[in-house]
PDBQT receptor file of N, H, CA, C and O in Angstrom, charges set to zero:
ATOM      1  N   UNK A   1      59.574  34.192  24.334  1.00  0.00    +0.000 N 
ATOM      2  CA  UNK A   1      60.356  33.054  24.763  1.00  0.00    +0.000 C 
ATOM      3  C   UNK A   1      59.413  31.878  24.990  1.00  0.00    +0.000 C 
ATOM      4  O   UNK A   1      58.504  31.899  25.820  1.00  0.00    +0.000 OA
ATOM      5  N   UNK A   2      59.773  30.576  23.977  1.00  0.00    +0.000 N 
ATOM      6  H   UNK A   2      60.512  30.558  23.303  1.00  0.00    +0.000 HD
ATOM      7  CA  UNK A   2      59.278  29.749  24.671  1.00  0.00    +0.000 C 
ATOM      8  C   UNK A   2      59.565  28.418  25.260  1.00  0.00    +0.000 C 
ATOM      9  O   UNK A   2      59.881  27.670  24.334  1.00  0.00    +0.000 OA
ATOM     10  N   UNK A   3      59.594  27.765  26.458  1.00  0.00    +0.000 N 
ATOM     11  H   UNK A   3      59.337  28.372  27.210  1.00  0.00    +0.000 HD
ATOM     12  CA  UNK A   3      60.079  27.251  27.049  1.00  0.00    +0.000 C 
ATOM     13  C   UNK A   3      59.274  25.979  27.564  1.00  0.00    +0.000 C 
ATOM     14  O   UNK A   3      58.058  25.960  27.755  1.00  0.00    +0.000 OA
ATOM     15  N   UNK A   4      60.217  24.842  27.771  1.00  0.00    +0.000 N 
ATOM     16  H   UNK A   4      61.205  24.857  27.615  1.00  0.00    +0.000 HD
ATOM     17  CA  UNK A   4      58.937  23.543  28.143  1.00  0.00    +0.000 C 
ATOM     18  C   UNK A   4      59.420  23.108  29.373  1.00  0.00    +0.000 C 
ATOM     19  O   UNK A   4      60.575  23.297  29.753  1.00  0.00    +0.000 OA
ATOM     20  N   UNK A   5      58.437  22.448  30.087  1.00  0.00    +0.000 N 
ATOM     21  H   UNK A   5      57.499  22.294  29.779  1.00  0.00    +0.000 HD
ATOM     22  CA  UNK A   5      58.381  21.402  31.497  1.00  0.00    +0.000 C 
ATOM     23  C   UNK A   5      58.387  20.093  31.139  1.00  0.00    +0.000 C 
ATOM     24  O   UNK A   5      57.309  19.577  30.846  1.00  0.00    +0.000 OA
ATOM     25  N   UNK A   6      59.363  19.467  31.103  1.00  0.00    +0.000 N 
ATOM     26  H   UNK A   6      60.239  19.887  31.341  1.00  0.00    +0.000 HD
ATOM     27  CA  UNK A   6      59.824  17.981  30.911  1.00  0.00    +0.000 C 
ATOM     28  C   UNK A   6      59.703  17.055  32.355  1.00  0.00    +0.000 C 
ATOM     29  O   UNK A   6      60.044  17.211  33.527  1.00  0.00    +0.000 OA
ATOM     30  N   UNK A   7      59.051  16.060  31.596  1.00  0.00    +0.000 N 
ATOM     31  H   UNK A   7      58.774  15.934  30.644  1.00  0.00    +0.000 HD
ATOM     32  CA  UNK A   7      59.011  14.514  32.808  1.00  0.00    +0.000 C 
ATOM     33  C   UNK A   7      59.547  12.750  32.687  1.00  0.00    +0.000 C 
ATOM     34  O   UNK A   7      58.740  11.820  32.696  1.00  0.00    +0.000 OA
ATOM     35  N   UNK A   8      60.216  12.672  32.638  1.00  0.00    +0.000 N 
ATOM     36  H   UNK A   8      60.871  13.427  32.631  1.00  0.00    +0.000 HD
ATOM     37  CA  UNK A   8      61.103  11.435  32.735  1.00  0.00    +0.000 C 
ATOM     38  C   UNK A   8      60.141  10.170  33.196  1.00  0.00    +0.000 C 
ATOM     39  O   UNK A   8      59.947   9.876  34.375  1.00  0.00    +0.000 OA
ATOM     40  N   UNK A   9      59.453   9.323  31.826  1.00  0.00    +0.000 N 
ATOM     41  H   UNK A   9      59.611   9.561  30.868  1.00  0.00    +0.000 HD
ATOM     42  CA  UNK A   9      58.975   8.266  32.234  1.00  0.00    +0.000 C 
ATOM     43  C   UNK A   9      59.714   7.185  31.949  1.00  0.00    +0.000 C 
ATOM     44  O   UNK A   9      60.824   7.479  31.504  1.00  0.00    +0.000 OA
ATOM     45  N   UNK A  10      59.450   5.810  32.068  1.00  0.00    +0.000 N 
ATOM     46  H   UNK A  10      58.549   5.572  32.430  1.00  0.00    +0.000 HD
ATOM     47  CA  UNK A  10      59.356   4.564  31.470  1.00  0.00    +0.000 C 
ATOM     48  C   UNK A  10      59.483   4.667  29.840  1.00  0.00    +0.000 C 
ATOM     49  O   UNK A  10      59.939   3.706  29.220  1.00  0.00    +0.000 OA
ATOM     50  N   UNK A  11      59.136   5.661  29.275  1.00  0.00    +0.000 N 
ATOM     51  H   UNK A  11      58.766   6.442  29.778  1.00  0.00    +0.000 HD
ATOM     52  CA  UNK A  11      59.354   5.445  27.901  1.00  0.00    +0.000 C 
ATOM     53  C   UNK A  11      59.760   6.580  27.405  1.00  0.00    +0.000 C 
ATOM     54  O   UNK A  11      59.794   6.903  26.218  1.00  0.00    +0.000 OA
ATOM     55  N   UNK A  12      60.057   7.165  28.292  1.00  0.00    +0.000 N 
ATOM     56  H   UNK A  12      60.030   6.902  29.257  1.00  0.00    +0.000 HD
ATOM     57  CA  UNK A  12      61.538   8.546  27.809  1.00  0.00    +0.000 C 
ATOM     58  C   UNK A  12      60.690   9.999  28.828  1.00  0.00    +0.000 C 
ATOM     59  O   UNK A  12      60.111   9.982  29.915  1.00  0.00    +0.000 OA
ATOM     60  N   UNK A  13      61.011  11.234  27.749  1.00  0.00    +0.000 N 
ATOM     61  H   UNK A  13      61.481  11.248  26.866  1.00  0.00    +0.000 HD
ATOM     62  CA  UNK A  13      60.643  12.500  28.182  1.00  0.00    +0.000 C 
ATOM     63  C   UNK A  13      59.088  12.549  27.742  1.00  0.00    +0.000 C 
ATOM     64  O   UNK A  13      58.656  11.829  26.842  1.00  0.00    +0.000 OA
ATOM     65  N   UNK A  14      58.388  13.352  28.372  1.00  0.00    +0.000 N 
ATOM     66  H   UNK A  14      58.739  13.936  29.103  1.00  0.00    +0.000 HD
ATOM     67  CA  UNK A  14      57.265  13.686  27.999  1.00  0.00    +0.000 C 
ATOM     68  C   UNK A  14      56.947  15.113  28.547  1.00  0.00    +0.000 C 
ATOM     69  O   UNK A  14      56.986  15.571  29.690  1.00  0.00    +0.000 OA
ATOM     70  N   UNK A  15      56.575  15.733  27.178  1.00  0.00    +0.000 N 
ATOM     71  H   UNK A  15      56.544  15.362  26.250  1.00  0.00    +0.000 HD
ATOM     72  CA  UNK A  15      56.226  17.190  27.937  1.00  0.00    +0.000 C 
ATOM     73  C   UNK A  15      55.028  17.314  29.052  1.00  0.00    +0.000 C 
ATOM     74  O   UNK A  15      53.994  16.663  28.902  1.00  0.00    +0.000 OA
ATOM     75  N   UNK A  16      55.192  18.068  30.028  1.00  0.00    +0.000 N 
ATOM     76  H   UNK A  16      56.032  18.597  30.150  1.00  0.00    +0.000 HD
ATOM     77  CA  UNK A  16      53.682  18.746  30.617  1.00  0.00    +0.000 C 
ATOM     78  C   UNK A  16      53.558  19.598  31.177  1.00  0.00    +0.000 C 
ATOM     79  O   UNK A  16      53.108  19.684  32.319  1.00  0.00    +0.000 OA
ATOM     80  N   UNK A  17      54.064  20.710  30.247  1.00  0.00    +0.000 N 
ATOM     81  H   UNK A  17      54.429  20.641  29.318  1.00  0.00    +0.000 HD
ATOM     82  CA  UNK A  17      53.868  21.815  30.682  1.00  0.00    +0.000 C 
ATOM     83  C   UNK A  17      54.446  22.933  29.159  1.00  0.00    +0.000 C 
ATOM     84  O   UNK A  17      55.164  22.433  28.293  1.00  0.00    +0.000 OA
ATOM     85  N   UNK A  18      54.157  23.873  29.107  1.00  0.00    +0.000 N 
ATOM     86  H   UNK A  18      53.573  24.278  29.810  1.00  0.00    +0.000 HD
ATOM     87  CA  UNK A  18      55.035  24.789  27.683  1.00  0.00    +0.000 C 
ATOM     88  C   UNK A  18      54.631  26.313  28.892  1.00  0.00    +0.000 C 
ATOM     89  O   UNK A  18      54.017  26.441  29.952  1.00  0.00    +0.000 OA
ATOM     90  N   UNK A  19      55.168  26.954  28.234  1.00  0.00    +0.000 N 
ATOM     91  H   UNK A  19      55.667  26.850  27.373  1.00  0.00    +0.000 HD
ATOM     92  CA  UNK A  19      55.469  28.858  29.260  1.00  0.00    +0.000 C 
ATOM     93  C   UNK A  19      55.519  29.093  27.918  1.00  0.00    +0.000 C 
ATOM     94  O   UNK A  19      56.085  28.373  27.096  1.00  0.00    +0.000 OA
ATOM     95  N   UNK A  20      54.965  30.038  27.713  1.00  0.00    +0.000 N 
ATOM     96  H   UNK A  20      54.506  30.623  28.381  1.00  0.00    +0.000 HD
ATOM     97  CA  UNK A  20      54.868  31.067  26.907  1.00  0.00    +0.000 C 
ATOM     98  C   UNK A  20      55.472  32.999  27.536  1.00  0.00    +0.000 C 
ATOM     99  O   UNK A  20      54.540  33.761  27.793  1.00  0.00    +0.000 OA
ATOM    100  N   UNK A  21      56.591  33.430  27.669  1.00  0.00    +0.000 N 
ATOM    101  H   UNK A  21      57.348  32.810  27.460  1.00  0.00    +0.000 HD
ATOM    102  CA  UNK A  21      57.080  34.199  27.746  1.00  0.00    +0.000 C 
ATOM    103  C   UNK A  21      56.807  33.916  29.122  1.00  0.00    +0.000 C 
ATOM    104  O   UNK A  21      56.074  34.731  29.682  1.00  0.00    +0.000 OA
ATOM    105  N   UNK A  22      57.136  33.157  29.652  1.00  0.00    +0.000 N 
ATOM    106  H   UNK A  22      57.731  32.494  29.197  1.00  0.00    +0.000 HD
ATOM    107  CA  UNK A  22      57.239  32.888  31.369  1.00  0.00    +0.000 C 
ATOM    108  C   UNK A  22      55.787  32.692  32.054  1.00  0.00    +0.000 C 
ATOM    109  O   UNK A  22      55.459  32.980  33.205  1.00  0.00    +0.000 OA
ATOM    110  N   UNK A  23      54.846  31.997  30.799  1.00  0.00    +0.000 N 
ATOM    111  H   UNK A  23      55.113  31.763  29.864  1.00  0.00    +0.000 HD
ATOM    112  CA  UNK A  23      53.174  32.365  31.592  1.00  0.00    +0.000 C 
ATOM    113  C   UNK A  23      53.288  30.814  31.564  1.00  0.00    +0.000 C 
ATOM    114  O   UNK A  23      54.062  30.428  30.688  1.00  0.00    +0.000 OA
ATOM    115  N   UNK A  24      52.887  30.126  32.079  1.00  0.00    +0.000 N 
ATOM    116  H   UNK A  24      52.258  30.440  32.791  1.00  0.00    +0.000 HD
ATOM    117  CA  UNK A  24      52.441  28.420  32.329  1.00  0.00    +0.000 C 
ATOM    118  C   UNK A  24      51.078  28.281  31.286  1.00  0.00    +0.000 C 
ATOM    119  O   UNK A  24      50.452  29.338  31.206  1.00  0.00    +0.000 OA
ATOM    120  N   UNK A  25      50.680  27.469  30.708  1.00  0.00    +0.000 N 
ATOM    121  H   UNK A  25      51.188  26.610  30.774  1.00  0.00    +0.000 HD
ATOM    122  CA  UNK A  25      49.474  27.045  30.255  1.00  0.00    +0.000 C 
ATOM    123  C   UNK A  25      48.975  25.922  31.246  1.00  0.00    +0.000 C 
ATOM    124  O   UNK A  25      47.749  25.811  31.261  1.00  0.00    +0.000 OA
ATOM    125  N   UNK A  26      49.656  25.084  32.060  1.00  0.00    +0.000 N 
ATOM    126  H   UNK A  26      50.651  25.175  32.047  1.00  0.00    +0.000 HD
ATOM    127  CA  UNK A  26      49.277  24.414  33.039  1.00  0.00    +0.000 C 
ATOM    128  C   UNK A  26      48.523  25.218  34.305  1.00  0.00    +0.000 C 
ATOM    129  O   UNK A  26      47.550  24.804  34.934  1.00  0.00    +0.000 OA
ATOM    130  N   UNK A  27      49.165  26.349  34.485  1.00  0.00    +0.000 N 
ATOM    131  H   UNK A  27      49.956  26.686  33.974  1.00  0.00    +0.000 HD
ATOM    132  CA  UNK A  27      49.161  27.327  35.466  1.00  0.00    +0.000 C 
ATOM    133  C   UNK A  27      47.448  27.943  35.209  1.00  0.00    +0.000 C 
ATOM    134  O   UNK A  27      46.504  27.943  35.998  1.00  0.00    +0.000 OA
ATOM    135  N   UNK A  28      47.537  28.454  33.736  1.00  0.00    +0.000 N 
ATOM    136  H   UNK A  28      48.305  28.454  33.095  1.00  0.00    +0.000 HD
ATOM    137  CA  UNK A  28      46.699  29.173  33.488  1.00  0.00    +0.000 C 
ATOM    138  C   UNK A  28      45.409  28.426  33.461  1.00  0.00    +0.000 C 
ATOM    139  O   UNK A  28      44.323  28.955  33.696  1.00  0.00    +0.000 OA
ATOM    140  N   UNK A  29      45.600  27.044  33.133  1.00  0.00    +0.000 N 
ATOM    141  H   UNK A  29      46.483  26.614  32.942  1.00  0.00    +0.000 HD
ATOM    142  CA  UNK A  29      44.588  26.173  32.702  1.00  0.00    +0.000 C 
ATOM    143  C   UNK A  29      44.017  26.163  34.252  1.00  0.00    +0.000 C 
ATOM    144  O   UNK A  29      42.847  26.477  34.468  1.00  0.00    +0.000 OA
ATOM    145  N   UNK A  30      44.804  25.830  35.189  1.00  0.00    +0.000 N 
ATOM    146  H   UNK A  30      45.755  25.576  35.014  1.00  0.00    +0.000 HD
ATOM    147  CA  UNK A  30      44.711  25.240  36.703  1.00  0.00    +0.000 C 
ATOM    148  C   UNK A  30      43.304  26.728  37.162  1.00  0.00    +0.000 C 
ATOM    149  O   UNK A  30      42.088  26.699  37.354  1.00  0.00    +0.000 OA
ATOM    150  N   UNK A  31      44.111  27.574  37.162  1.00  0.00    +0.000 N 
ATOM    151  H   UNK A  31      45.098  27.597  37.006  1.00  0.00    +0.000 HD
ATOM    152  CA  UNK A  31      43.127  28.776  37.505  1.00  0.00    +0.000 C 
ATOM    153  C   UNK A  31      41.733  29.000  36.933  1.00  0.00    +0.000 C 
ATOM    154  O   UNK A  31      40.698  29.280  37.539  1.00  0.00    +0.000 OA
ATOM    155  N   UNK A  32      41.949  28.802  35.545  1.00  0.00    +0.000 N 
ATOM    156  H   UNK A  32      42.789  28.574  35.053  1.00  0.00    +0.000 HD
ATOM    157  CA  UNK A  32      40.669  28.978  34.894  1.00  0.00    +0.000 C 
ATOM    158  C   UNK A  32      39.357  27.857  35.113  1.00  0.00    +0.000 C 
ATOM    159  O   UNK A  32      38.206  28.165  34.803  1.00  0.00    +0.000 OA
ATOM    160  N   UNK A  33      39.721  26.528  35.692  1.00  0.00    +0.000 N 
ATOM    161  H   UNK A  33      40.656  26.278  35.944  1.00  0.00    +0.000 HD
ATOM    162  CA  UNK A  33      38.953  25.398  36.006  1.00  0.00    +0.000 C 
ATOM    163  C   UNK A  33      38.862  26.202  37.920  1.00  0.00    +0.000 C 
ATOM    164  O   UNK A  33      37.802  26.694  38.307  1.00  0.00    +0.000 OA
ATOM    165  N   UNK A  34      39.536  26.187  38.408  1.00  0.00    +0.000 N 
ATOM    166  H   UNK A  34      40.397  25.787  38.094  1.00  0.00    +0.000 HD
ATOM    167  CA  UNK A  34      39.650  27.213  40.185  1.00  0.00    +0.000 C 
ATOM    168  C   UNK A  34      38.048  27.502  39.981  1.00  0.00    +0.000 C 
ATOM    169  O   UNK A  34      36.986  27.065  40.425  1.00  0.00    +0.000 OA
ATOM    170  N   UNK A  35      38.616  28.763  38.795  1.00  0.00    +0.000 N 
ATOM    171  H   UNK A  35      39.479  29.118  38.434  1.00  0.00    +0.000 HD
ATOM    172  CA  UNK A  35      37.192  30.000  39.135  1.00  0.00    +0.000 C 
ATOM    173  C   UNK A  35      35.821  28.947  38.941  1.00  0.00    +0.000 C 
ATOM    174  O   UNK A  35      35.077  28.670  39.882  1.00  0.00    +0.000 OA
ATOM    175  N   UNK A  36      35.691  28.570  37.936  1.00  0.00    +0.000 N 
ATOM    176  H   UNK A  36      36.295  28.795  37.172  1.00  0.00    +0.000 HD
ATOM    177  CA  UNK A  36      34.610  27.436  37.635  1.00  0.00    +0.000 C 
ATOM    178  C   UNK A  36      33.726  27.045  38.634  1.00  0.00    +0.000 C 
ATOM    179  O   UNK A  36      32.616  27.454  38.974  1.00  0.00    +0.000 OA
ATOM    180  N   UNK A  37      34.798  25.763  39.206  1.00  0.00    +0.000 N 
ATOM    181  H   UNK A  37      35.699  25.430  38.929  1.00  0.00    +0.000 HD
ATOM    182  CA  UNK A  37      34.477  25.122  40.262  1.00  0.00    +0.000 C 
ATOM    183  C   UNK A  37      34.107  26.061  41.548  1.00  0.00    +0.000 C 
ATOM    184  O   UNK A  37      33.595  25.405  42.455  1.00  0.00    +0.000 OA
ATOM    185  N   UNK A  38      34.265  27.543  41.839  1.00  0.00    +0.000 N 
ATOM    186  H   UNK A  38      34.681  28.075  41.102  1.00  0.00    +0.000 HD
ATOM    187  CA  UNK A  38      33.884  28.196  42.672  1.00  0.00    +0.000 C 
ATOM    188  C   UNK A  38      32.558  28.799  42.510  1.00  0.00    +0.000 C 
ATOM    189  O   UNK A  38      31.873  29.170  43.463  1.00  0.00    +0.000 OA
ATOM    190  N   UNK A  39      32.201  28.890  41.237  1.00  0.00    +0.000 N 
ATOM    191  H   UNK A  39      32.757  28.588  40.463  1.00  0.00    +0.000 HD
ATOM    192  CA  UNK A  39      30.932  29.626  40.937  1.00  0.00    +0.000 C 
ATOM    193  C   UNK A  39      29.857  28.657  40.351  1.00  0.00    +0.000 C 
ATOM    194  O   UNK A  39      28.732  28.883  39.904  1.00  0.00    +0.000 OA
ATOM    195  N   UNK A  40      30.766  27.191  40.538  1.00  0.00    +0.000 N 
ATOM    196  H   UNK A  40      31.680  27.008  40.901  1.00  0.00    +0.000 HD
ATOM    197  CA  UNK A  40      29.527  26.230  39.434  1.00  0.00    +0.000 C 
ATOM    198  C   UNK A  40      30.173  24.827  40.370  1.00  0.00    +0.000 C 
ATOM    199  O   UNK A  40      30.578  24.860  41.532  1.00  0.00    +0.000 OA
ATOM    200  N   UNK A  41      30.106  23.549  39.377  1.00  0.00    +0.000 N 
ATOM    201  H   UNK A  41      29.777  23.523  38.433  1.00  0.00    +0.000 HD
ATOM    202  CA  UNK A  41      30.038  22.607  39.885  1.00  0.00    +0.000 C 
ATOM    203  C   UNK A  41      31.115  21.947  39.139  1.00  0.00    +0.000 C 
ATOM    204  O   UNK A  41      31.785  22.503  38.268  1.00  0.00    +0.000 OA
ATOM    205  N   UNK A  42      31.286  20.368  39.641  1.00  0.00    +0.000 N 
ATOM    206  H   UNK A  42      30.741  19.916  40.349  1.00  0.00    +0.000 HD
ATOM    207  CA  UNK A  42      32.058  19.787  39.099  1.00  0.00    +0.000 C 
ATOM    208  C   UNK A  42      31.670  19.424  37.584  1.00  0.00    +0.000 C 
ATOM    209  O   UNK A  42      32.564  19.508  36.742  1.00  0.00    +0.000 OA
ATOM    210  N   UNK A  43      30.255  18.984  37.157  1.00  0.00    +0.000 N 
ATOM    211  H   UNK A  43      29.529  18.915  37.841  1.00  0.00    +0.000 HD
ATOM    212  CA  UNK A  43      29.775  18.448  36.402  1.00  0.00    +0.000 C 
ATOM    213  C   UNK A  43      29.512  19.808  35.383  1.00  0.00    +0.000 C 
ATOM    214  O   UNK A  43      29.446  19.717  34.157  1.00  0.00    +0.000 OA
ATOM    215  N   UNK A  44      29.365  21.182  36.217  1.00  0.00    +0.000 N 
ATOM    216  H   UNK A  44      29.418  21.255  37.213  1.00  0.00    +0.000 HD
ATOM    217  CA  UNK A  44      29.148  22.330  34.930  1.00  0.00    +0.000 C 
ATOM    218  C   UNK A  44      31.122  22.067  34.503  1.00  0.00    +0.000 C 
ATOM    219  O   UNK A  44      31.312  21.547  33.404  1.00  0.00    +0.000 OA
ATOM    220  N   UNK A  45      31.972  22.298  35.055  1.00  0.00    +0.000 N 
ATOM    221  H   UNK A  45      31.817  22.720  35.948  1.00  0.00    +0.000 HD
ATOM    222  CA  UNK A  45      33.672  21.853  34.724  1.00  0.00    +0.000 C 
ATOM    223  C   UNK A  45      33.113  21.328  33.371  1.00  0.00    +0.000 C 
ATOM    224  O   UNK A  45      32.941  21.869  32.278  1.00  0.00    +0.000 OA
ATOM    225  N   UNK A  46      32.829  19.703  33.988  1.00  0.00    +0.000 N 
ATOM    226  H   UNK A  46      32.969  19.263  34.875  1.00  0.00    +0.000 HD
ATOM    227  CA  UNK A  46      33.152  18.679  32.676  1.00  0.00    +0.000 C 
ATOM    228  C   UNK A  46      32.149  18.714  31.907  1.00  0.00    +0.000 C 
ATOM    229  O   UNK A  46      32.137  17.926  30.962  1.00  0.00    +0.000 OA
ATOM    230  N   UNK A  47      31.196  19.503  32.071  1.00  0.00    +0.000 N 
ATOM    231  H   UNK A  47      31.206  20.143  32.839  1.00  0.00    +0.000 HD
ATOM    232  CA  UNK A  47      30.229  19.683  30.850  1.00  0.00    +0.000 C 
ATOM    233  C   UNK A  47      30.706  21.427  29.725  1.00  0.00    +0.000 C 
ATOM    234  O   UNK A  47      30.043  21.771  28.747  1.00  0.00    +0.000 OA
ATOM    235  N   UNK A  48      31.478  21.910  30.054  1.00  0.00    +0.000 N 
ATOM    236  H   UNK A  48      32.017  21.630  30.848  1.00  0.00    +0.000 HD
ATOM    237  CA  UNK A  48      32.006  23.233  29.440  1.00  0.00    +0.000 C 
ATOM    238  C   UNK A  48      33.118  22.154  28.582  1.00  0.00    +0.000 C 
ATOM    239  O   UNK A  48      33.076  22.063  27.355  1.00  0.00    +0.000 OA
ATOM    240  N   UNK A  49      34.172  21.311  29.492  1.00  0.00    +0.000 N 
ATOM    241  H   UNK A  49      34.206  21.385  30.489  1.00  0.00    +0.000 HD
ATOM    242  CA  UNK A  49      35.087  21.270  28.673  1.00  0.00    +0.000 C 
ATOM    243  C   UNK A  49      34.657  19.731  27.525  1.00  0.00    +0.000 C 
ATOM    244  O   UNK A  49      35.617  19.354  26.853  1.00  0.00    +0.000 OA
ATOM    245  N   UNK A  50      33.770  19.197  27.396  1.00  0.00    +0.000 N 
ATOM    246  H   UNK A  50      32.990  19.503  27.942  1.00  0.00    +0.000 HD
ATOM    247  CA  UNK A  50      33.338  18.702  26.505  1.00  0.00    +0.000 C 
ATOM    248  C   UNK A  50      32.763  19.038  25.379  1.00  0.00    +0.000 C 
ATOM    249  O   UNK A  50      32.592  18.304  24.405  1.00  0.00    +0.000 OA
ATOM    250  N   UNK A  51      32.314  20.668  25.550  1.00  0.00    +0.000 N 
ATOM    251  H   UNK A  51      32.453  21.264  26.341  1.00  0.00    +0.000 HD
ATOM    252  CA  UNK A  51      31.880  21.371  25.116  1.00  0.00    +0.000 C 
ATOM    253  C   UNK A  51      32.708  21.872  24.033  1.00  0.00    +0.000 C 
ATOM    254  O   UNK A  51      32.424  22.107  22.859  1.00  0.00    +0.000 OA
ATOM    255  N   UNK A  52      33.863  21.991  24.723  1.00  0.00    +0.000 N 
ATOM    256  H   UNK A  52      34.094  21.800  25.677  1.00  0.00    +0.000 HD
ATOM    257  CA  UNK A  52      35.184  22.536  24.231  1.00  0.00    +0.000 C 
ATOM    258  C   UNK A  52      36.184  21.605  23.058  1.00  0.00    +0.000 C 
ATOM    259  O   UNK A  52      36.985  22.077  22.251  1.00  0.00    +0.000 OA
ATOM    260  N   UNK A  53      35.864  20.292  23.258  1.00  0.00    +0.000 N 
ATOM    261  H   UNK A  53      35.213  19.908  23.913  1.00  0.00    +0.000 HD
ATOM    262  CA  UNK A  53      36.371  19.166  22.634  1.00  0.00    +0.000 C 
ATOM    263  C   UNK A  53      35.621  19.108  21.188  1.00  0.00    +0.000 C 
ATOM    264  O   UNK A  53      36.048  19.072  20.034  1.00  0.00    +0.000 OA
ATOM    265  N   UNK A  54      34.193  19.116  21.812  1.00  0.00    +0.000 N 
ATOM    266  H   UNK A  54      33.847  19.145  22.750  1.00  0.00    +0.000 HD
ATOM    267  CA  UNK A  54      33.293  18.832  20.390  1.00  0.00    +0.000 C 
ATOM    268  C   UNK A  54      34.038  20.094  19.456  1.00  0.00    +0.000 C 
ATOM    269  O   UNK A  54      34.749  19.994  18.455  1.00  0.00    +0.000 OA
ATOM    270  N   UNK A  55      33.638  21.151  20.107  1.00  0.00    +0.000 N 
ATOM    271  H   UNK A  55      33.061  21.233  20.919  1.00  0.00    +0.000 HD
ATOM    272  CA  UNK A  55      34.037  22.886  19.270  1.00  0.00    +0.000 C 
ATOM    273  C   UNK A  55      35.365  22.648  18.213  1.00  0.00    +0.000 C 
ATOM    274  O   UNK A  55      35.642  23.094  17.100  1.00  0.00    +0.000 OA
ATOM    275  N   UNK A  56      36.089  21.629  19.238  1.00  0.00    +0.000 N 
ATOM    276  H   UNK A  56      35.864  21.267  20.143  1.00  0.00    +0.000 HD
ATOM    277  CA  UNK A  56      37.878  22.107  18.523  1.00  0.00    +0.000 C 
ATOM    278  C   UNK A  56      37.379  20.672  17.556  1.00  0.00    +0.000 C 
ATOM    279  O   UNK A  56      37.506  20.830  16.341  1.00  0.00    +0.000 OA
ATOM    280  N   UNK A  57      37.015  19.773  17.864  1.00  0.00    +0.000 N 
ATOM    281  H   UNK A  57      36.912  19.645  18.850  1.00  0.00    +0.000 HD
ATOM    282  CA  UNK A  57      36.661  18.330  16.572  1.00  0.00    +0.000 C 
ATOM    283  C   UNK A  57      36.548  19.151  15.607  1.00  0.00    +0.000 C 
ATOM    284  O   UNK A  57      37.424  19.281  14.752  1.00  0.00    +0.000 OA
ATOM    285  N   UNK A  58      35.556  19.746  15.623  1.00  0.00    +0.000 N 
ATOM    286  H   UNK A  58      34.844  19.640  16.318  1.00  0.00    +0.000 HD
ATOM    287  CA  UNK A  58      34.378  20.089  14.888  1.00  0.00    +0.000 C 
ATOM    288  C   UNK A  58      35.014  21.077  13.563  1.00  0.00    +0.000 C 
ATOM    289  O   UNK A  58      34.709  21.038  12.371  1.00  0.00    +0.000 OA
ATOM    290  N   UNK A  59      35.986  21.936  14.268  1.00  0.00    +0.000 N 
ATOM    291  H   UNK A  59      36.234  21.967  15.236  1.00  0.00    +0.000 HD
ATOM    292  CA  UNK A  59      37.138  22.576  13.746  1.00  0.00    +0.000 C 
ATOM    293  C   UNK A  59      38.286  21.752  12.927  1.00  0.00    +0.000 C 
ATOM    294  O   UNK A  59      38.925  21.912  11.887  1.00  0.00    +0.000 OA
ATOM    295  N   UNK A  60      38.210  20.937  13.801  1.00  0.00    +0.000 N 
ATOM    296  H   UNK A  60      37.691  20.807  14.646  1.00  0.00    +0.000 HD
ATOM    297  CA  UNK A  60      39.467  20.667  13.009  1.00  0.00    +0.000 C 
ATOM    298  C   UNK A  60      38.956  19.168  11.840  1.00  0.00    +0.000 C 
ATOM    299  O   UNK A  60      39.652  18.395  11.181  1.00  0.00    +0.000 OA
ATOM    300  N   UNK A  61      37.723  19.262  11.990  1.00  0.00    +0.000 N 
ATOM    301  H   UNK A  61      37.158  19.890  12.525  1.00  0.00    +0.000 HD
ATOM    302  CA  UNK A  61      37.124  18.038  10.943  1.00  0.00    +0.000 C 
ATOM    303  C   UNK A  61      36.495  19.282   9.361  1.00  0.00    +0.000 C 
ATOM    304  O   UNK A  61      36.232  18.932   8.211  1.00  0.00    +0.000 OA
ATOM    305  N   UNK A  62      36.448  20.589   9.926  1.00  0.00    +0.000 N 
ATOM    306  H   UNK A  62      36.662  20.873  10.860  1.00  0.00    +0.000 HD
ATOM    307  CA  UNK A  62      35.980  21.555   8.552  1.00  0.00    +0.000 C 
ATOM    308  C   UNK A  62      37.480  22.004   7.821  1.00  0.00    +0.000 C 
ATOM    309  O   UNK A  62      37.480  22.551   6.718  1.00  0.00    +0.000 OA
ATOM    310  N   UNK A  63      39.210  21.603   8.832  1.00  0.00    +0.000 N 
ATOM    311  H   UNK A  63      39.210  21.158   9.728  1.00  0.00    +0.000 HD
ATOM    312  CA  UNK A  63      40.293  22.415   8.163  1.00  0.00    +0.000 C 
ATOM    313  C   UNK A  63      40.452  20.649   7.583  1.00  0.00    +0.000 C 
ATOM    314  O   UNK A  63      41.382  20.506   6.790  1.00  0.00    +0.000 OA
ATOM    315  N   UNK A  64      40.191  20.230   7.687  1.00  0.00    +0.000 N 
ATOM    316  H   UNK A  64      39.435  20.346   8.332  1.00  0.00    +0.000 HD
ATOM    317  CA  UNK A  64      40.410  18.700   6.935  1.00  0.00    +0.000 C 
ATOM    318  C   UNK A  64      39.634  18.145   5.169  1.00  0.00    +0.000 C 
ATOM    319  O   UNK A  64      39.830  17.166   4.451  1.00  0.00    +0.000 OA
ATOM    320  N   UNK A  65      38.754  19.340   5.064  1.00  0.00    +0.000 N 
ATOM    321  H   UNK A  65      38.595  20.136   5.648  1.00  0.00    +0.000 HD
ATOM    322  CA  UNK A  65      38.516  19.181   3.890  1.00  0.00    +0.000 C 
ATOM    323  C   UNK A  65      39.785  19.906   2.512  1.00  0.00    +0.000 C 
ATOM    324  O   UNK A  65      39.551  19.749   1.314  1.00  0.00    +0.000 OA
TER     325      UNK A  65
């Protein structure tokens, strides 16, 4: 089942949120940055998920050929 979290702006609906068989990806995301920040820092956070940005570019600039 999959299911979305809708928000009512100024320029209509906007998703922020999707459940995947009742699991949150907001939820899941929220937890997985939690543990982080408990065992590391703010700056290890935003240095993993930049990390993570380049990775998926990087990906999606090799399915573009």
């Amino acid at each position: 089942k999959l299911s979305y979290r809708l928000h009512e702006t100024g320029d209509g609906w906007r998703v922020f949120d999707v459940l995947v068989e009742g699991v949150s990806v907001v939820a899941n995301y929220r937890a997985q940055f939690n543990q982080l920040l408990r065992s590391g820092s703010v700056d290890e956070l935003l240095s993993r998920l930049e990390e993570k940005a380049r990775a998926g570019e990087s990906e999606k600039a090799k399915g573009s050929d």
